[in-house]
C-alpha positions in Angstrom: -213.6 26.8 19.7 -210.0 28.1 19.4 -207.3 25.0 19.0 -205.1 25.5 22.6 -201.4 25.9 21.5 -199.1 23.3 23.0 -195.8 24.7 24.0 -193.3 22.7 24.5 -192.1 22.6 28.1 -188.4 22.0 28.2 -186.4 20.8 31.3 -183.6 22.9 32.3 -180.6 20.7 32.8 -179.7 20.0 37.0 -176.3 20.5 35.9 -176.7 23.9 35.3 -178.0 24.9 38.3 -175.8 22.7 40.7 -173.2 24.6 38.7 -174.6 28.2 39.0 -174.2 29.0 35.8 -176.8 30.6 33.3 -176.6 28.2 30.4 -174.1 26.3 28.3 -170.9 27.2 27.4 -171.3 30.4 29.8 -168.4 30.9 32.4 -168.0 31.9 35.7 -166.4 32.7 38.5 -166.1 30.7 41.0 -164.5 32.9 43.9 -165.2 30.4 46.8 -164.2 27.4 45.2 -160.8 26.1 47.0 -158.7 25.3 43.9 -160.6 26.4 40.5 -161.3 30.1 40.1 -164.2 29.7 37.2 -166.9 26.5 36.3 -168.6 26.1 32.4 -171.4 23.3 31.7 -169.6 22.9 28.3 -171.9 21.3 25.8 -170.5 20.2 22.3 -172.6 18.7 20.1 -175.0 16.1 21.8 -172.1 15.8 24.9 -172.5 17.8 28.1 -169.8 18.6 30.6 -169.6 20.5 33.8 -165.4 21.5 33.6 -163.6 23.7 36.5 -160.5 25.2 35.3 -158.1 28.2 36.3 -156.1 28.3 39.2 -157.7 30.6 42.2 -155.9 33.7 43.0 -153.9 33.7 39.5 -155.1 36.7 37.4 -154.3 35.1 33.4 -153.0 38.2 31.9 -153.4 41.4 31.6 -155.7 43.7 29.1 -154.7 43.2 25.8 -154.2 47.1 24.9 -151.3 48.9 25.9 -149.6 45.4 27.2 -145.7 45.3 27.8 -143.7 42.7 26.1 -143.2 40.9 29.3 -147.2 40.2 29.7 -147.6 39.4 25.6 -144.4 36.9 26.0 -146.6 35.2 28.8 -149.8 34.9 26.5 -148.1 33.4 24.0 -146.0 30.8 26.1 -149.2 29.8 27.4 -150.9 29.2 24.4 -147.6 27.2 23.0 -148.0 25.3 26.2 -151.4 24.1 26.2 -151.9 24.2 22.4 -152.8 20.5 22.0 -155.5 20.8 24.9 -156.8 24.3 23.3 -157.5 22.5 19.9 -159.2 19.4 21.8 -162.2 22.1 21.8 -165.3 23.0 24.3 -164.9 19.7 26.3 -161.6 20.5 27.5 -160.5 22.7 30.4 -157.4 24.3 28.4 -160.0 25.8 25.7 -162.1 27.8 28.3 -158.6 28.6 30.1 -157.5 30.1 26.9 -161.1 32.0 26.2 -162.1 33.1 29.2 -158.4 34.3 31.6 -155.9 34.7 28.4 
């Protein structure tokens, strides 16, 4: 008699799903949400967090190629802004801010 494999049978988390996303550190857009524009279940390490971030209706900036100095001014004053909050890493709301709409 052939030995049955056991495979391991893993729970997905209920915060991903109450979030709609597709896994961890995956973004998205949230375009019916009143005040944040995306959600990420952010998980760092052994820590899981389910962060909203981005104002709704505010684009970020613009493609990268062919930008004017006006839009590359704005990318970089937002990044001196929120530098601090951007270094804290995945569990803060200024990291996927800067990776996902700058």
């Amino acid at each position: 008699m052939a030995a049955k494999k056991r495979r391991s049978v893993r729970k997905k988390d209920p915060r991903l799903k109450r979030a709609g996303v597709s896994g961890f550190n995956k973004p998205k857009r949230t375009p019916k949400h009143p005040k944040k524009s995306h959600v990420v279940v952010a998980k760092a390490g052994g820590k899981v967090k389910t962060i909203r971030f981005g104002q709704q209706g505010v684009s970020g900036s613009p493609k990268k190629a062919g930008e004017s100095k006006a839009a590359a001014a704005r990318r970089r004053s937002f990044k001196a802004r929120h530098a601090r909050n951007i270094a804290k890493g995945k569990l803060s709301a200024a990291y996927w801010a800067d990776k996902v709409k700058w």
